[in-house]
py3Dmol code that shows the C-alpha trace and the ligand (Angstrom):
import py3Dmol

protein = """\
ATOM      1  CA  UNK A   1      25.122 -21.536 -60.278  1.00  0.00           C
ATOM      2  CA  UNK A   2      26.183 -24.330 -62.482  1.00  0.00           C
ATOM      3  CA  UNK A   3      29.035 -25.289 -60.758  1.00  0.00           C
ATOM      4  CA  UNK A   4      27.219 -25.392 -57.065  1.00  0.00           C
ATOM      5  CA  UNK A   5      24.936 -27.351 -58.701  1.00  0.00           C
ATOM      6  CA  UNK A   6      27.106 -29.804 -59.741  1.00  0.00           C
ATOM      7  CA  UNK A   7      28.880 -29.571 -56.967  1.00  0.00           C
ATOM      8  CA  UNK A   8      25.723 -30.651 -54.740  1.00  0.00           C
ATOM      9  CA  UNK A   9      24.711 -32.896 -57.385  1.00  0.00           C
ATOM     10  CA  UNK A  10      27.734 -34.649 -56.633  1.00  0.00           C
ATOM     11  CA  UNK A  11      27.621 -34.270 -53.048  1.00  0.00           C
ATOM     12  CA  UNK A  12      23.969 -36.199 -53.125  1.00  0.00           C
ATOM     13  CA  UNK A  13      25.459 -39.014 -55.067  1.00  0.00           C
ATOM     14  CA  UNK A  14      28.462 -39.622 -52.765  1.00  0.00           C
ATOM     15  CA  UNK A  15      25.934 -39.464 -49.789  1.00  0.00           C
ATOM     16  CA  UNK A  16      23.344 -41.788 -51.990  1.00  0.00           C
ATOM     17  CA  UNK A  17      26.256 -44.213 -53.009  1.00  0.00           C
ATOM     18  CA  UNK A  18      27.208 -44.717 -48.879  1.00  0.00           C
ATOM     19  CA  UNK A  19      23.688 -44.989 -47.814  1.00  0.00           C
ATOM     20  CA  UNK A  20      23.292 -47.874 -50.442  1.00  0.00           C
ATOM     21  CA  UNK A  21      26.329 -49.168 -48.883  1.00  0.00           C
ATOM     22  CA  UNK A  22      25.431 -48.962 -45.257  1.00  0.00           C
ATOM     23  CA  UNK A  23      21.995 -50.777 -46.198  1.00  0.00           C
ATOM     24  CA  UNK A  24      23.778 -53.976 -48.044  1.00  0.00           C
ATOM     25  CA  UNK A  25      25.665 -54.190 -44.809  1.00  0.00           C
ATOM     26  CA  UNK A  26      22.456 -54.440 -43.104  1.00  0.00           C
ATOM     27  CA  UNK A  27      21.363 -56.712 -45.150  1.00  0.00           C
ATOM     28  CA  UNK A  28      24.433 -58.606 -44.677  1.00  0.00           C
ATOM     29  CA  UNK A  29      24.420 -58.626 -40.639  1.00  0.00           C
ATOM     30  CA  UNK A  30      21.171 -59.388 -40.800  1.00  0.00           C
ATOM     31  CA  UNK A  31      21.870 -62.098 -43.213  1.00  0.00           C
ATOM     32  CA  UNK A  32      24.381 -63.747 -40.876  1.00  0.00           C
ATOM     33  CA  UNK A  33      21.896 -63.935 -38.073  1.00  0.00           C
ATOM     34  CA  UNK A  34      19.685 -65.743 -39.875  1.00  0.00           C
ATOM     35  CA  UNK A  35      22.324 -68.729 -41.267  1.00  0.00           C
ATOM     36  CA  UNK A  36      23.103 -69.153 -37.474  1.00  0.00           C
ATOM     37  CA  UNK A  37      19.511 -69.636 -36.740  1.00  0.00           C
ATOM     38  CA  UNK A  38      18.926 -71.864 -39.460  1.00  0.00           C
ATOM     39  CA  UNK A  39      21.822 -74.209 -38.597  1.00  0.00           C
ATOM     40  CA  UNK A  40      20.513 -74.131 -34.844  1.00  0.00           C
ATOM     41  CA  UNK A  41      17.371 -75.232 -36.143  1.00  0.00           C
ATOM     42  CA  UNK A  42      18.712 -77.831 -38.367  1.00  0.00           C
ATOM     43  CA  UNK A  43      20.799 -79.132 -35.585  1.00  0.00           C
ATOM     44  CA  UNK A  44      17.550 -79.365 -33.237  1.00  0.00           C
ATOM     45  CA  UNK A  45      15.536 -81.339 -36.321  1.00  0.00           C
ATOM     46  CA  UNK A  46      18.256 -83.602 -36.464  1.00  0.00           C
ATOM     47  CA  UNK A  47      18.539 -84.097 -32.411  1.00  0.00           C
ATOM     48  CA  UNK A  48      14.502 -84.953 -32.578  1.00  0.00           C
ATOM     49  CA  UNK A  49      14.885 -87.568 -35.274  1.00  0.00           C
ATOM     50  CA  UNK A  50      17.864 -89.318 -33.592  1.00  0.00           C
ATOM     51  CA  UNK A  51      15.705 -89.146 -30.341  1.00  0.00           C
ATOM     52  CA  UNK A  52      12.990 -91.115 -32.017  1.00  0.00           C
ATOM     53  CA  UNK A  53      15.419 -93.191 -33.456  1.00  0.00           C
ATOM     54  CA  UNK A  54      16.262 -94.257 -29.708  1.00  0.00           C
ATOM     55  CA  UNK A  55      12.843 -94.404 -28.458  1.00  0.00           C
ATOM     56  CA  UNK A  56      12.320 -96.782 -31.511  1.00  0.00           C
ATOM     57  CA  UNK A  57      15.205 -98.920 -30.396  1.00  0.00           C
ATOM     58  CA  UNK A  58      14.199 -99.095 -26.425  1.00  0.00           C
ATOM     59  CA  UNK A  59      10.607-100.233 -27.775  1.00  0.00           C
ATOM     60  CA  UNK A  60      12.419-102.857 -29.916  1.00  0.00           C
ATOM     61  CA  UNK A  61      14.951-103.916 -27.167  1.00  0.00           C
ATOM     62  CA  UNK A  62      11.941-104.583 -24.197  1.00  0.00           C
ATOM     63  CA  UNK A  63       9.927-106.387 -26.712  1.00  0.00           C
ATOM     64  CA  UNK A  64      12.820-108.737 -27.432  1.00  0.00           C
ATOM     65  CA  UNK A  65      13.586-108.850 -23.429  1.00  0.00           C
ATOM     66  CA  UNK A  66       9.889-109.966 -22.735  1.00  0.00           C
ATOM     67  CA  UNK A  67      10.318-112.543 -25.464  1.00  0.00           C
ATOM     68  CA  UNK A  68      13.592-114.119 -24.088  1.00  0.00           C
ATOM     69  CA  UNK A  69      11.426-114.293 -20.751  1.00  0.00           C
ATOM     70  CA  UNK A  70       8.408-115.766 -22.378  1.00  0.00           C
ATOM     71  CA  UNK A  71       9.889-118.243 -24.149  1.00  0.00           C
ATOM     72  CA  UNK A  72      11.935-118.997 -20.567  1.00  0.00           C
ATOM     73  CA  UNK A  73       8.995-119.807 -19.125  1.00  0.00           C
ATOM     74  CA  UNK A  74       7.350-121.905 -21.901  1.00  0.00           C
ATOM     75  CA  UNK A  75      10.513-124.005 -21.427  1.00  0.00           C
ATOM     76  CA  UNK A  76       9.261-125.129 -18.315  1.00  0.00           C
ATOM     77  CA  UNK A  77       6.347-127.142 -20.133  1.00  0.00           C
ATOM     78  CA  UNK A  78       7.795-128.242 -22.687  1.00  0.00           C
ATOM     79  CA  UNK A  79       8.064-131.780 -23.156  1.00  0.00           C
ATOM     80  CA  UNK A  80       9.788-133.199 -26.285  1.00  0.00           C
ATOM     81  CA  UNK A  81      14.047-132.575 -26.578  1.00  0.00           C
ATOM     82  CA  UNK A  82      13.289-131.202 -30.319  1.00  0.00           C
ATOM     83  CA  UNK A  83      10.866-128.582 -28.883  1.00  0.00           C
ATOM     84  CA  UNK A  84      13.451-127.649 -26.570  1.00  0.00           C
ATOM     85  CA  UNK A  85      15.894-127.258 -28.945  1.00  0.00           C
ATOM     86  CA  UNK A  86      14.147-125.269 -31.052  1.00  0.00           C
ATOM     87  CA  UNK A  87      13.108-122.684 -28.377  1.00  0.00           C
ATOM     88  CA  UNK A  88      16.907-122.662 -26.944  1.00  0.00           C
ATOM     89  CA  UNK A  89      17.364-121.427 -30.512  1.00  0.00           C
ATOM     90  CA  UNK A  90      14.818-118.658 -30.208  1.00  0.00           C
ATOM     91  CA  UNK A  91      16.681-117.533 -27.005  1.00  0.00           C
ATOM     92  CA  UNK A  92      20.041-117.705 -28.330  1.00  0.00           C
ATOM     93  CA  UNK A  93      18.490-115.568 -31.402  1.00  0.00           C
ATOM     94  CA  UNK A  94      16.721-112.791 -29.018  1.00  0.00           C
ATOM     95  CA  UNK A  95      19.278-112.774 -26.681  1.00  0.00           C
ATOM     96  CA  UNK A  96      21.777-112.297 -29.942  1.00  0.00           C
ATOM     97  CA  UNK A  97      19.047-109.279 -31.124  1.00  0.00           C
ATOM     98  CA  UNK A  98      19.313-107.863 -27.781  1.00  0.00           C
ATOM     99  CA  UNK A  99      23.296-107.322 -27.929  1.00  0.00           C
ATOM    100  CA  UNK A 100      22.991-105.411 -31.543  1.00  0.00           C
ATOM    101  CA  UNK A 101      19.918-103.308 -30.150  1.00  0.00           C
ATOM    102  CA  UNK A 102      22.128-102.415 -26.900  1.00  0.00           C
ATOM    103  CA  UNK A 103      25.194-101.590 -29.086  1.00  0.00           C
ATOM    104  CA  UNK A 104      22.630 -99.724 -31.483  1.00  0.00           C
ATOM    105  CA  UNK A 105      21.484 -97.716 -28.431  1.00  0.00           C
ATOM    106  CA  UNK A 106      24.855 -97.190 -27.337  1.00  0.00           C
ATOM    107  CA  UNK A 107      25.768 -95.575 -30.940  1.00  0.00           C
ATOM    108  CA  UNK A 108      22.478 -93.675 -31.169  1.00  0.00           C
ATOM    109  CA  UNK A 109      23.034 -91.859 -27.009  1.00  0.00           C
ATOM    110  CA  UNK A 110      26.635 -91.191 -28.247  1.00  0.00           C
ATOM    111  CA  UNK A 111      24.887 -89.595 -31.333  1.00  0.00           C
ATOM    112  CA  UNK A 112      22.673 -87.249 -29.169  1.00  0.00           C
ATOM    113  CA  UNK A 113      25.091 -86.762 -26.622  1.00  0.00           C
ATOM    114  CA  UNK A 114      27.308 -84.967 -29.645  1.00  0.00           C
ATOM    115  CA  UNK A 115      24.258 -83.166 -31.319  1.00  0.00           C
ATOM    116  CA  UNK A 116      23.039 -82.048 -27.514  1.00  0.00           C
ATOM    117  CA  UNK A 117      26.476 -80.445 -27.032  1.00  0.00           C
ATOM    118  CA  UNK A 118      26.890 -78.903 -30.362  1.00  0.00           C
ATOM    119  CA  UNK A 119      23.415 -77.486 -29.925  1.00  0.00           C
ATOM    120  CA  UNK A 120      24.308 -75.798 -26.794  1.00  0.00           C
ATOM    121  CA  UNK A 121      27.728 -74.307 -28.230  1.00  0.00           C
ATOM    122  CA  UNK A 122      25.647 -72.912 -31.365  1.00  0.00           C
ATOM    123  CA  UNK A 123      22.900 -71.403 -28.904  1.00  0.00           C
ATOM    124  CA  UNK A 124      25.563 -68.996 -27.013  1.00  0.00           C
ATOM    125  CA  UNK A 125      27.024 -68.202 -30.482  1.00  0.00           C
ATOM    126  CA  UNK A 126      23.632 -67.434 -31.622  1.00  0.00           C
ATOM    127  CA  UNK A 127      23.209 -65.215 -28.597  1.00  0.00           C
ATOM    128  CA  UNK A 128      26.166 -63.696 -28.400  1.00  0.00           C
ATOM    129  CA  UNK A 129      26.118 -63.140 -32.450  1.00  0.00           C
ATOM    130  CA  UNK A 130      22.257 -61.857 -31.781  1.00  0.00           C
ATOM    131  CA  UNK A 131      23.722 -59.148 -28.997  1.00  0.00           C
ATOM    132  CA  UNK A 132      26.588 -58.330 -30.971  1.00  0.00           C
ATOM    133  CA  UNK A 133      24.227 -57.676 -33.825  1.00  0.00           C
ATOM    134  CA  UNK A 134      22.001 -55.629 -32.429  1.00  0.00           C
ATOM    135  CA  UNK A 135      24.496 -52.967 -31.280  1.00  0.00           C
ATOM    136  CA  UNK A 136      26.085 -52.912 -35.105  1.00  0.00           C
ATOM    137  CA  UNK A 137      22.611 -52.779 -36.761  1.00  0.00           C
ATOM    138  CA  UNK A 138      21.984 -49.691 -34.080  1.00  0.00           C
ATOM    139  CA  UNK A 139      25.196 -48.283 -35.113  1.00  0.00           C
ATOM    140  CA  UNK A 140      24.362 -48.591 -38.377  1.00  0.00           C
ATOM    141  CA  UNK A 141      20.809 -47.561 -38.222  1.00  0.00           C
ATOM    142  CA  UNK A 142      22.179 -44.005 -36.541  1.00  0.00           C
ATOM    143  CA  UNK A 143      24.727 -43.514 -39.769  1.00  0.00           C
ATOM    144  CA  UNK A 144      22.001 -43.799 -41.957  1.00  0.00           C
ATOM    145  CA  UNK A 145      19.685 -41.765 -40.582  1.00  0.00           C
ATOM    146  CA  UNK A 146      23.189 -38.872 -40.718  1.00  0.00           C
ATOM    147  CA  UNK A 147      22.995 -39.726 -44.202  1.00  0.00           C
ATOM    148  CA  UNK A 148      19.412 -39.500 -45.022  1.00  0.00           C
ATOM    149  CA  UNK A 149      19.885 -36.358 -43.068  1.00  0.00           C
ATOM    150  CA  UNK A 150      22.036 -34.667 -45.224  1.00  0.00           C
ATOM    151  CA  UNK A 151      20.696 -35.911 -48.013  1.00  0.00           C
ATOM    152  CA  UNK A 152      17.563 -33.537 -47.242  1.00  0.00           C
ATOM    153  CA  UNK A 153      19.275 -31.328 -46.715  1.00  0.00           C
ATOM    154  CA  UNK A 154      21.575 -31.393 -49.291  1.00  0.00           C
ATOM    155  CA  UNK A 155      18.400 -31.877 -51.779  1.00  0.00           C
ATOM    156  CA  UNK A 156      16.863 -28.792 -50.230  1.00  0.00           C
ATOM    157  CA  UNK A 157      20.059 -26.740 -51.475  1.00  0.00           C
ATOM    158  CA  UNK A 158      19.302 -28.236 -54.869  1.00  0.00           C
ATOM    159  CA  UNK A 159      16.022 -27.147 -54.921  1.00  0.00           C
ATOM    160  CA  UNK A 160      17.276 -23.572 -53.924  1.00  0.00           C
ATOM    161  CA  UNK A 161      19.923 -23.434 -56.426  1.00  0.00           C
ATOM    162  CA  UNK A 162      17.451 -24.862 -59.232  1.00  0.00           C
ATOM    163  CA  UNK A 163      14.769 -22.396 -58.764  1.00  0.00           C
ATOM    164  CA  UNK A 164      17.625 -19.160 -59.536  1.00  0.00           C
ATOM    165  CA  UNK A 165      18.123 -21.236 -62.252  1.00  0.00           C
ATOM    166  CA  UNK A 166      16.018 -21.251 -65.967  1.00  0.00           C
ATOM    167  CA  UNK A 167      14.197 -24.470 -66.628  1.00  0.00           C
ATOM    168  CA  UNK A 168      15.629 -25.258 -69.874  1.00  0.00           C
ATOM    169  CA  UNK A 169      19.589 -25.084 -68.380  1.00  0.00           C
ATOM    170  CA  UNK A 170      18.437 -27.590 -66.133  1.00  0.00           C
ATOM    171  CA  UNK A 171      17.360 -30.047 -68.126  1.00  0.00           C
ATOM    172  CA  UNK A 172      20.364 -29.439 -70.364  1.00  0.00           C
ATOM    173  CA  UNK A 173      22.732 -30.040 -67.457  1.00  0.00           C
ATOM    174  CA  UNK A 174      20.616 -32.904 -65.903  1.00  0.00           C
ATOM    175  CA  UNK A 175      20.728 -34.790 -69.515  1.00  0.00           C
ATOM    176  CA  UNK A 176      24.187 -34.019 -69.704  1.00  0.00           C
ATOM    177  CA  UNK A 177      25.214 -34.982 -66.149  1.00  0.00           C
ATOM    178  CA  UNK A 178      23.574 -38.399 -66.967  1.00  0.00           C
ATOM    179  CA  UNK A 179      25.016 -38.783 -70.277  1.00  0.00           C
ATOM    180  CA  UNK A 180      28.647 -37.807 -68.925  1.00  0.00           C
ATOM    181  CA  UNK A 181      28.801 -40.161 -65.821  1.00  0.00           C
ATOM    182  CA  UNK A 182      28.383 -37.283 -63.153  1.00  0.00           C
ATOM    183  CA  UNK A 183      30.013 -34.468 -64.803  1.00  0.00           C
ATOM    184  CA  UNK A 184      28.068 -31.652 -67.028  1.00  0.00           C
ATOM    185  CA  UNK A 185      30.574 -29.594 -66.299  1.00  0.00           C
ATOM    186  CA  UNK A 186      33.933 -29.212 -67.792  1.00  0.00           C
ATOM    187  CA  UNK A 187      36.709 -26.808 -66.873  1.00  0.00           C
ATOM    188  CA  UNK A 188      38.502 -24.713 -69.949  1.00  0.00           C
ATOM    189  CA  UNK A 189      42.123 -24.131 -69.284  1.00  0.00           C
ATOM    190  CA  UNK A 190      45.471 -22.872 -71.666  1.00  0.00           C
ATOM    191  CA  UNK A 191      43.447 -23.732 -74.741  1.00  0.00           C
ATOM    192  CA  UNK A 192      42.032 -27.067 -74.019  1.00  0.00           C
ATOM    193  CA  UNK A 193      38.524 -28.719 -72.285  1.00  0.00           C
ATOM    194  CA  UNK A 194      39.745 -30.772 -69.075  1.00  0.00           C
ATOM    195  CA  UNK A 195      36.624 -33.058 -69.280  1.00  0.00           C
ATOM    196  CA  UNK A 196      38.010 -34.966 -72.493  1.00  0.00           C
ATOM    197  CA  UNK A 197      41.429 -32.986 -72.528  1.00  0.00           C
ATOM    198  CA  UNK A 198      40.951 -32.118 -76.096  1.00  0.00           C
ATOM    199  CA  UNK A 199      42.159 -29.102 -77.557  1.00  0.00           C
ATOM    200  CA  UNK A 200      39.397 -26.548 -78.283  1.00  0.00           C
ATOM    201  CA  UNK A 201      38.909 -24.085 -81.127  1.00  0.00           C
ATOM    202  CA  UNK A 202      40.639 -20.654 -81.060  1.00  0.00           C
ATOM    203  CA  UNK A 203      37.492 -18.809 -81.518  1.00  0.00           C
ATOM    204  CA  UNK A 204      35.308 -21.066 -79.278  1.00  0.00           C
ATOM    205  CA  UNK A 205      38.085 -20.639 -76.283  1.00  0.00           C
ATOM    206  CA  UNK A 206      38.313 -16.038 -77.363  1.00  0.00           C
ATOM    207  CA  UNK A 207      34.371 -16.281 -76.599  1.00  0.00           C
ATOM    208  CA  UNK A 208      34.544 -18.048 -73.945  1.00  0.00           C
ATOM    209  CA  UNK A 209      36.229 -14.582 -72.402  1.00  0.00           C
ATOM    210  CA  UNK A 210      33.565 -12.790 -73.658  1.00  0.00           C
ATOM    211  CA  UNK A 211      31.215 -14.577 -71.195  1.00  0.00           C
ATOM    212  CA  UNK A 212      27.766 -13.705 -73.380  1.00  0.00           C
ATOM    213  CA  UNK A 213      26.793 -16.898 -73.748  1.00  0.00           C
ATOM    214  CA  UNK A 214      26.931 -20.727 -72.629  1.00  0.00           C
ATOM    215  CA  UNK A 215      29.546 -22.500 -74.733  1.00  0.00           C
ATOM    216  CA  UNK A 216      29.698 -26.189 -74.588  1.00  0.00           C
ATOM    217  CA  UNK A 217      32.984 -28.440 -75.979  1.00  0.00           C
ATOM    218  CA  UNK A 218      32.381 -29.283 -79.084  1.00  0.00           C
ATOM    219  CA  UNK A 219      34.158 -33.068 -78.375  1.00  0.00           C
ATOM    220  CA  UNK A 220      32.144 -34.235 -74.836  1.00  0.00           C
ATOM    221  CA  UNK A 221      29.849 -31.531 -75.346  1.00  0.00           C
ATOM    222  CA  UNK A 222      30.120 -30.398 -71.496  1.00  0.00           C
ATOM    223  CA  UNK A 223      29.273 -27.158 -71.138  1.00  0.00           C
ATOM    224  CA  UNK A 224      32.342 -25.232 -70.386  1.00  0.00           C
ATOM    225  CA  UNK A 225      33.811 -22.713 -67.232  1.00  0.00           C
ATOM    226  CA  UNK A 226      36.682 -20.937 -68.049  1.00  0.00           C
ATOM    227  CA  UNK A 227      39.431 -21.141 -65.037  1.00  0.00           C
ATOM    228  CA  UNK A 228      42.634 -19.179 -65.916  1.00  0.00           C
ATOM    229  CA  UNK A 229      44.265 -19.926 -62.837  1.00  0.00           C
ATOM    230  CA  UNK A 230      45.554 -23.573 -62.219  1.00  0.00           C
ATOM    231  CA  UNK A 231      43.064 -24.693 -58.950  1.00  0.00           C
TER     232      UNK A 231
END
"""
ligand_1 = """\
1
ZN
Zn 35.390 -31.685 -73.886
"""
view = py3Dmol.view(width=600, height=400)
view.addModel(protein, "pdb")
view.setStyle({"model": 0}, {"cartoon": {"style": "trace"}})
view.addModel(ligand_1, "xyz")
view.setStyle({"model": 1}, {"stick": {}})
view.zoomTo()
view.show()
């Protein structure tokens, strides 16, 4: 009874140890998703702001434009040479503004033309990631619900094993499991425990053959099966 119960004790912890490890790669598929999405978005809040960088600069560069032409047509009336020459300069100066806005423009469409393309390249990797995804998280999603599976099932046996079982031997072998990482147990063999491989007394290991009573190792304290034959 002992030893099927450790035996499906150990069972449910293998099963328990996968399942955690199926749901951390969940989490981590899941996790990769979202990174793409974020750096799609980020991508897209950075297209906007260059885009109203540009819109900026058109407003700028017509404003200038209608001030080259205004001050062409004040020209016309203008009547002294030093009032001339002072709104030539203003020309010269708009006309001057007007090549840095258009190079400015230039730079900023280049800009968006690069974000606009990298935007489209991370939107079919998004998709394609998204699709991918979906049939590993299903995949996944099936293994686990094996695993629950058989971890019913395997914590029904438990359950069927414990109840044979008296209440006080299972708490001993439940304190003990924890205490000894996973094992309660511990075969006896030629003499010696095989939990801590320590040699065990004479007349401990002669009543162990007697089989009366429940004899634990007096080193690891596991409680003790007697196995004559190598397994
Ligand atoms: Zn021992």
């Amino acid at each position: 009874m002992l030893e099927e119960l450790q035996e499906v004790d150990q069972l449910i912890d293998t099963l328990k140890g996968t399942l955690a490890g199926l749901q951390a790669e969940m989490v981590g598929i899941n996790q990769g998703v979202e990174t793409a999405r974020e750096e799609l978005t980020l991508l897209e809040t950075t297209l906007s702001q260059r885009e109203a960088e540009k819109k900026e600069l058109e407003t700028t560069h017509a404003a200038e434009l209608e001030n080259i032409v205004r001050s062409e047509t004040n020209m016309k009336e203008i009547k002294t040479n030093k009032e001339f020459q002072a709104v030539g300069r203003e020309i010269t100066a708009a006309r001057k503004q007007v090549g840095d806005l258009e190079e400015q423009l230039l730079q900023k469409i280049g800009a968006i033309d690069e974000l606009t393309g990298e935007i489209t390249t991370k939107k079919s990797q998004l998709d394609e990631l998204v699709e991918n995804t979906s049939q590993r998280l299903q995949e996944k999603q099936g293994e686990i619900s094996h695993i629950q599976a058989d971890i019913d099932t395997e914590t029904g046996r438990r359950e069927g094993v414990v109840k044979t079982m008296p209440a006080s031997l299972v708490k001993k072998f439940t304190i003990l499991r924890e205490q000894r990482r996973g094992q309660a147990l511990a075969i006896a063999r030629d003499g010696y425990c095989m939990g801590c491989n320590m040699h065990l007394p004479p007349q401990l290991y002669n009543n162990l053959y007697k089989n009366e009573e429940l004899l634990a190792c007096p080193h690891c304290q596991r409680i003790l099966i007697l196995k004559l034959q190598p397994k």
